[in-house]
N, C-alpha and C positions, 0 to 999 in steps of 0.2 A: 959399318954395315947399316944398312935403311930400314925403317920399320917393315916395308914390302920385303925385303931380301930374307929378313928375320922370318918372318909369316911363311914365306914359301920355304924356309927349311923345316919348319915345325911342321907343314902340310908336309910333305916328303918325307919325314921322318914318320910320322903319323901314319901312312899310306903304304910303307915299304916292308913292315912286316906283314902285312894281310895281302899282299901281291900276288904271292901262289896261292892263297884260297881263293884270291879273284881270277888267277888265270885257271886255276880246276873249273871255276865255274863257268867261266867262257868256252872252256874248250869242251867240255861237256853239254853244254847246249850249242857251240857250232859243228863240233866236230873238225874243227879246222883248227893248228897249232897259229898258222898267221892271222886268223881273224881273229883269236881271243887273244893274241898281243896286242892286236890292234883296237879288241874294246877296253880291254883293261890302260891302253894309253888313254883312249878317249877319255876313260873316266877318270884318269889320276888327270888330267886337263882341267875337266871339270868339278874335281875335289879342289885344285889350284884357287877355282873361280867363287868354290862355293861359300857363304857364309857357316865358315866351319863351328862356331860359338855357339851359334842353335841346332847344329846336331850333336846330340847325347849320346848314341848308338853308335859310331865312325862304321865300325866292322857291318852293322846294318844297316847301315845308308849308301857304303859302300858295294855290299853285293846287292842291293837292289836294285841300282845305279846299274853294276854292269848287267841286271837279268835284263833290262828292259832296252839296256843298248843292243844287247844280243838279239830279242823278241824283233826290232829294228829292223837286224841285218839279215835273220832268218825272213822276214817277210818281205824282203828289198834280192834275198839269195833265192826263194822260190820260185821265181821266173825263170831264172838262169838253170838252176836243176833241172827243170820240169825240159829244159832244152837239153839236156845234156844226154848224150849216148854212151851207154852201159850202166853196170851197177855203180852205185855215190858208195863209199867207204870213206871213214873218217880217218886222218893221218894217225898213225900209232904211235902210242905216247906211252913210254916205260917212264914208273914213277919211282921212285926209291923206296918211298914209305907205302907197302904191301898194303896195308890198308886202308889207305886212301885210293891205291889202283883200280882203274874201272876197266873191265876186259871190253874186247871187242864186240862180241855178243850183246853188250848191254847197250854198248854208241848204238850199235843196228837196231835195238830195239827203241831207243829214243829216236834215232831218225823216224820212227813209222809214227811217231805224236808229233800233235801239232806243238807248235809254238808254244803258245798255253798250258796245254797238259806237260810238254818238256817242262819247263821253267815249275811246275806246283811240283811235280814231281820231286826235283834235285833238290827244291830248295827245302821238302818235308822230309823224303824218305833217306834222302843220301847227307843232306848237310842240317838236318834238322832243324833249320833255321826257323 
């Protein structure tokens, strides 16, 4: 095994417990179950890429990585909504662990903030980060 091969298990290893707190956090700020697979890939991509020795925080360098890939795709997906005909509803997501569950009511009321405000939101009130 190569030093490379060694580095990406340890990155991957590193990364795969804090997985479902980065996909709560994506899907919580997209409201889409395939967009927030899809930032949380982006970012274990780019945890692959990162100089992981100089961050200290992994678990917070990690959800900030995916708040702002989100921030990204929310401002890249508000065209296409603002086109879209009828009400937007977020896919429904049953969580196992009751209190980490976010009802429907509350996706709808994060749809009605921007970007911005989504993302201070989840990351103070809901994950106290």
């Amino acid at each position: 095994m190569t030093a490379a091969d060694a580095s990406s298990g340890e990155a991957a290893a590193d990364f795969e417990p804090l997985r479902l707190g980065l996909m709560r956090v994506a899907y919580r700020m997209l409201g889409s179950v395939s967009d927030a697979e899809d930032m949380v890939q982006e970012a274990f991509i780019r945890w692959m890429r990162a100089d992981r020795a100089e961050v200290r925080e992994p678990e917070a360098f990690l959800r900030r990585m995916v708040t702002r890939l989100c921030l990204d795709q929310l401002k890249s997906a508000r065209h296409t909504r603002e086109t879209y005909i009828g009400p937007w509803l977020p896919d429904p997501v049953v969580e196992d662990d009751e209190v980490e569950d976010v009802t429907l009511p509350l996706m709808l009321v994060l749809e009605r903030l921007s970007p911005l405000e989504r993302a201070a939101f989840l990351l103070h009130d809901v994950f106290r980060a």
